[in-house]
C-alpha positions in Angstrom: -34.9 -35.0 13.9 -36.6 -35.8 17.0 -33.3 -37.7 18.6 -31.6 -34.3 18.4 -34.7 -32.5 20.2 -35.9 -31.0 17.4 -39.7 -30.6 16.8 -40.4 -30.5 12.8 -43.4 -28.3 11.6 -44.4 -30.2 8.3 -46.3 -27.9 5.3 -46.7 -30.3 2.8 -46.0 -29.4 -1.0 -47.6 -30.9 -4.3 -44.2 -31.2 -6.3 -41.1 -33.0 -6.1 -37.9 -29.8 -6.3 -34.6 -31.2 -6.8 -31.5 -29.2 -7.9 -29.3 -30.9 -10.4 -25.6 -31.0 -10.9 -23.3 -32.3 -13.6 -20.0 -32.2 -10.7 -19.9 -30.5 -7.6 -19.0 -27.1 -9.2 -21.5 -27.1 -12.1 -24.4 -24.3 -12.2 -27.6 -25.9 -10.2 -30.7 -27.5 -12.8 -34.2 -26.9 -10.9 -36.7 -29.2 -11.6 -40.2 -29.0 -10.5 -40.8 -25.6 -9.3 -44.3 -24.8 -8.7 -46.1 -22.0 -11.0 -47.1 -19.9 -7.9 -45.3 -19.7 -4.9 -47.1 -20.6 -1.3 -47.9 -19.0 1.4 -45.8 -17.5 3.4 -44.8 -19.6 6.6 -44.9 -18.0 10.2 -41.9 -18.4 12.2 -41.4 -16.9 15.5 -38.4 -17.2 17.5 -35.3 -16.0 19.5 -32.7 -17.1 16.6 -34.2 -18.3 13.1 -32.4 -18.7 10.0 -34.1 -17.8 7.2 -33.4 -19.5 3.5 -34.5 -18.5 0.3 -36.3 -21.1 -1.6 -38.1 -22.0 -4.2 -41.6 -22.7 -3.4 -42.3 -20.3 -1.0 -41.5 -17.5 1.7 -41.3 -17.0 5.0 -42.4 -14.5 7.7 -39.9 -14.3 10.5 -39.9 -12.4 13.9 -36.5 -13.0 15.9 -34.8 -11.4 18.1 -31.7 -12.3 16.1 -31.8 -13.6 12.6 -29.8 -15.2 9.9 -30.8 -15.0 6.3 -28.9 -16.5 3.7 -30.8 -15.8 -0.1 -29.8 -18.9 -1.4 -30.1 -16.6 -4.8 -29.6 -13.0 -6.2 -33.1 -12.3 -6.4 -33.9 -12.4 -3.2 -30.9 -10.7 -1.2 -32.6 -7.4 -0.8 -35.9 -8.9 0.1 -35.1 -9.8 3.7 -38.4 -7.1 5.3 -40.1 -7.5 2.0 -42.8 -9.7 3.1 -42.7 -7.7 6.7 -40.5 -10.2 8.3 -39.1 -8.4 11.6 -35.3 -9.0 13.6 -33.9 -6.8 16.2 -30.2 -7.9 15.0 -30.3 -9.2 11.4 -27.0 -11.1 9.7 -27.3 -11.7 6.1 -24.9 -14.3 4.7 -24.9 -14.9 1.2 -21.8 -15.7 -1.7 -19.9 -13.4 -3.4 -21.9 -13.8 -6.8 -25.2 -13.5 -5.0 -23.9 -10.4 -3.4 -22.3 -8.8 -7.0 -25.5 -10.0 -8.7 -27.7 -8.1 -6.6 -25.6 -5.2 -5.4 -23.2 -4.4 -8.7 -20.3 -4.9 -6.6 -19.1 -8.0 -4.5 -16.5 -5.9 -2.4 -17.0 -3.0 0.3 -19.0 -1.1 -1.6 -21.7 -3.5 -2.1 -21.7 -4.6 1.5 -22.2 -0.8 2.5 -25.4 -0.6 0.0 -26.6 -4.0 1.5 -26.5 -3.4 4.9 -28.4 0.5 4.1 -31.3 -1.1 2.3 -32.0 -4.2 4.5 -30.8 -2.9 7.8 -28.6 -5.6 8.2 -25.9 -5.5 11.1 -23.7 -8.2 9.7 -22.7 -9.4 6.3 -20.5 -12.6 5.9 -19.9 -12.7 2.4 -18.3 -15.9 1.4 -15.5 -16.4 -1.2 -14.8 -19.9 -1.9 -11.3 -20.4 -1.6 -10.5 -17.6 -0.4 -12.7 -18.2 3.0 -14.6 -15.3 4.5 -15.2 -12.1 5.0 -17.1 -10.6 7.8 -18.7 -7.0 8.3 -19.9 -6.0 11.2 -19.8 -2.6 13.6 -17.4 -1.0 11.2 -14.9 -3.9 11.2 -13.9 -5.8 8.0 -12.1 -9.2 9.0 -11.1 -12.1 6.6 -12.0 -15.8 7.8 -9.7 -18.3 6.5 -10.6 -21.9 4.9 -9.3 -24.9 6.4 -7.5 -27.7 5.5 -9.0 -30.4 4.1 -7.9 -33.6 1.4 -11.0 -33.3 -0.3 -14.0 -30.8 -1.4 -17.5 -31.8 -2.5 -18.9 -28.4 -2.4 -23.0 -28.7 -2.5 -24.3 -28.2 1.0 -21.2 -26.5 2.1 -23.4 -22.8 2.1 -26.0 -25.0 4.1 -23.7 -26.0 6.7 -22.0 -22.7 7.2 -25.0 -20.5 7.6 -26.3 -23.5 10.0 -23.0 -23.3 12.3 -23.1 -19.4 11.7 -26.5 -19.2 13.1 -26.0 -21.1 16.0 -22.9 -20.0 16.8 -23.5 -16.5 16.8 -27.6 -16.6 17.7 -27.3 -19.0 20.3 -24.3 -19.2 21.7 -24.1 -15.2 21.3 -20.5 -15.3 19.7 -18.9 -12.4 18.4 -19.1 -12.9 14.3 -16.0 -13.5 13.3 -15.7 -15.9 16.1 -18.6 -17.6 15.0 -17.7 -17.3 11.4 -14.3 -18.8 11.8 -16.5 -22.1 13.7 -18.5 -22.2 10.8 -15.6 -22.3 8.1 -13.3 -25.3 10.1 -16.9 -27.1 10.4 -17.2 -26.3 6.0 -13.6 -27.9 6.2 -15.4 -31.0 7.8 -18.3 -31.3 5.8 -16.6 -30.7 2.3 -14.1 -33.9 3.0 -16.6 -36.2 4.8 -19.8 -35.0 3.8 -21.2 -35.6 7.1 -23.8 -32.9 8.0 -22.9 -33.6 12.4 -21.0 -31.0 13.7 -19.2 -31.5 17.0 -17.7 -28.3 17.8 -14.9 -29.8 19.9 -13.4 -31.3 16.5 -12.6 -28.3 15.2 -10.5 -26.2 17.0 -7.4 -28.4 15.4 -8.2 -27.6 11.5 -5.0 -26.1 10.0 -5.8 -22.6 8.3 -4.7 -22.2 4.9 -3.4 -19.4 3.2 -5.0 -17.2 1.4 -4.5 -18.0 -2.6 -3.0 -15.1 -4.5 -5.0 -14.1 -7.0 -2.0 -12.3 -9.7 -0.5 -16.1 -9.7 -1.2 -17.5 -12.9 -2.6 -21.5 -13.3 -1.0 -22.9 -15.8 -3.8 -25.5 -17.4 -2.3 -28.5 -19.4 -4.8 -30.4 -20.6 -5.3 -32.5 -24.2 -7.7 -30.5 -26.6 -7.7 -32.7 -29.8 -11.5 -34.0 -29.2 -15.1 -32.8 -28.2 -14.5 -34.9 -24.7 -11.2 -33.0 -24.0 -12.2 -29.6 -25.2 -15.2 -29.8 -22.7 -13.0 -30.6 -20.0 -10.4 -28.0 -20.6 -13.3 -25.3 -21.2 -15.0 -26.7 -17.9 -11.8 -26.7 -16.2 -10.8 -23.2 -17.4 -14.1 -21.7 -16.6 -14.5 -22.9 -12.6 -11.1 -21.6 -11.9 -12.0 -17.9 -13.3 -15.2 -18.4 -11.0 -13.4 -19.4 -8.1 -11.0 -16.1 -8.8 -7.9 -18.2 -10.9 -5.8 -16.2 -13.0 -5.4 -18.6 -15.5 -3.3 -19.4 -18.5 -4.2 -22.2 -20.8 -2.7 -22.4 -23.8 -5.7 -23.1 -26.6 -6.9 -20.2 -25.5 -3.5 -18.0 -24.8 -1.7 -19.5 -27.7 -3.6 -21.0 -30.1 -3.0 -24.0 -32.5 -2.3 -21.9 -35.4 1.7 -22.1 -36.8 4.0 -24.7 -36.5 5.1 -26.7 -33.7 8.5 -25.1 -32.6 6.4 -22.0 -32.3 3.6 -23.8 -30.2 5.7 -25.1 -27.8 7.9 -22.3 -27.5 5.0 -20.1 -26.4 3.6 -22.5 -24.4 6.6 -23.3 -22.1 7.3 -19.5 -21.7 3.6 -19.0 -20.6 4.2 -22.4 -18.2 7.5 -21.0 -16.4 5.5 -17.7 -15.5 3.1 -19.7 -13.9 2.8 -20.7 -10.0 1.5 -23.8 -10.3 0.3 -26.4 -13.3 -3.1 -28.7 -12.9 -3.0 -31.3 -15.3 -5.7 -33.3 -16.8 -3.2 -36.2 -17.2 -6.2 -38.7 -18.7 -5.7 -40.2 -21.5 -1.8 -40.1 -21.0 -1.6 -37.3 -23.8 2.0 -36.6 -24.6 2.1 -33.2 -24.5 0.7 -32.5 -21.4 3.0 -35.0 -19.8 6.0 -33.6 -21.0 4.4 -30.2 -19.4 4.4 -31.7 -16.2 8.1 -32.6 -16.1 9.2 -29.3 -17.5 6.9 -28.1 -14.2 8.5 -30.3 -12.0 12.0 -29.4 -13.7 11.5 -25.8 -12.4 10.1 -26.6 -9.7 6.8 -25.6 -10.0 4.1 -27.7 -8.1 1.6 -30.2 -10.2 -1.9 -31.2 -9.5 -2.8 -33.9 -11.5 -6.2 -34.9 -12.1 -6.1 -38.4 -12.9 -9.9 -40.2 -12.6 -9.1 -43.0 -14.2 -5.9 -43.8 -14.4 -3.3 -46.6 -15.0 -1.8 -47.4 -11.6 1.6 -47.8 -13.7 1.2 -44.3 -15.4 1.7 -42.5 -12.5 4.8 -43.8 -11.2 6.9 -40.8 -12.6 4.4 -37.8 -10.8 4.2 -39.8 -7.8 7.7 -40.0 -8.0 8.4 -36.2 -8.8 6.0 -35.0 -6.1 3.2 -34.4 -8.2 -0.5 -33.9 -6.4 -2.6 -36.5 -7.5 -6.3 -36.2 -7.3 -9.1 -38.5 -9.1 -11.7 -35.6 -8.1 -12.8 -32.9 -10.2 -13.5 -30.3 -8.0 -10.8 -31.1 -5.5 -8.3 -31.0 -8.1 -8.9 -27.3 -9.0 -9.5 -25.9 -5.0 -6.1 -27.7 -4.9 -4.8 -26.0 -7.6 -6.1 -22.6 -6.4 -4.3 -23.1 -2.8 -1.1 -24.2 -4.2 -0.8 -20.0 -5.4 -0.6 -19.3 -2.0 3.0 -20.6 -2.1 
């Protein structure tokens, strides 16, 4: 830290916190979180950012501060501990913000902002970029473009541009808010935690997904392996605001085949887009992606480990291939936007 001019104040801590994920999209494991919380640490400055975290607190006085929870629990708690900011910015998720509020939209910005004084909100919506509140103005932040998304640290990184975008270099939010979603765009396809702001003014904005379009998921479901993956699957695109259809759980397996398929391929033409876990080379879920591609509707095809020759036909039909969990379903997601 000291190459980049920055002097590190160092409070030691008995245990060893880690946060554990199954894939990039998984609910975070703690580990080793201490049985009483610290002491609070002292931090005084012109612009500090604030986390939540685990084993401890802090007690901030700023002229301009950034807090970002980190988790429900702690949203509201901003002047709890008697922490002080003449401009405070809270930025937080959209399930942090629903969890502690009741209500992830306007409503539960408006009762956010009352109880902790808070000037700005940037609540943050996955896919669907940003949204910033501030001095009566409600303004949507794009995402940007980006072949690849490993999502842990990507909250880090935006409240980190955020903060010294709008603290230091005293841009307007949503100006500093857009910075800190092109630099996101950065981080989820490199993982690379330097930001140099002079990179991102040419990330291409995507469009917004649209939430009414349906995913169709075509997936294998014969095994415990391939039932996981499909109720994994089906479960991170609801969180990330999917409209989903997948067919063991739309249709069923109960009656006989002409009536399976039948249902099935009217649910898949009502669809906007298919994302296929095309492992495994299951029939089925093969012949959905050329009825897909047969109607024209776009494919992303998760393949992690694949037989180069297997995907010669959706290569050859245009299909999106992907060996990456969680890129495969953002991908999915933005493809609604068509």
């Amino acid at each position: 830290m000291a190459a980049f001019g920055v002097t590190a104040g160092i409070h030691p801590i008995r245990e060893d916190i880690a946060f554990h994920y199954l894939h990039p999209l998984s609910p975070a494991e703690l580990s080793g979180a201490p049985d009483t919380r610290y002491s609070s640490l002292q931090v005084t400055g012109d612009t500090v950012l604030r986390f939540g975290f685990v084993e401890g607190d802090a007690l901030v006085e700023a002229r301009r501060a950034i807090f970002d929870p980190q988790n429900p629990d702690e949203t509201l708690g901003f002047r709890d501990n008697g922490s002080k900011a003449e401009t405070l910015a809270i930025v937080l998720n959209e399930a942090e913000l629903k969890l502690a509020m009741g209500d992830a939209g306007e409503d539960g910005v408006r009762g956010l902002m009352q109880h902790s004084g808070a000037s700005v909100v940037v609540v943050k919506r996955g896919p669907r970029g940003a949204t910033v509140f501030a001095a009566g103005c409600i303004v949507d932040v794009p995402t940007y473009a980006g072949d690849s998304v490993f999502k842990i640290g990507s909250g880090d990184v935006f409240s980190a541009v955020f903060a010294q975008r709008w603290g230091e270099a005293n841009e307007a939010p949503v100006v500093a808010a857009d910075t800190a979603s092109r630099a996101v765009s950065r981080y989820v396809e490199t993982r690379n935690t330097q930001v140099d702001i002079s990179q991102l003014a040419a990330a291409a904005s995507r469009k917004p997904p649209d939430p009414a379009s349906k995913i169709y998921l075509a997936a294998p479901f014969f095994t415990l392996a391939q039932r996981w993956m499909v109720e994994e699957a089906r479960r991170c695109l609801l969180t990330l605001g999917a409209n989903v259809f997948s067919p063991i759980h739309d249709v069923g397996s109960q009656g006989d085949a002409s009536y399976i398929a039948k249902r099935d391929l009217e649910g898949l033409e009502q669809c906007a887009v298919v994302l296929a876990l095309v492992d495994g080379e299951d029939a089925g879920t093969l012949f959905e992606v050329g009825h897909a591609r047969r109607h024209g509707i776009p494919v992303v095809a998760l393949a992690e480990s694949p037989r180069p020759e297997s995907l010669t036909m959706l290569q050859g039909t245009g299909c999106s291939i992907v060996s990456d969990f969680s890129t495969a379903l953002y991908q999915a997601v933005w493809e609604t936007a068509r």
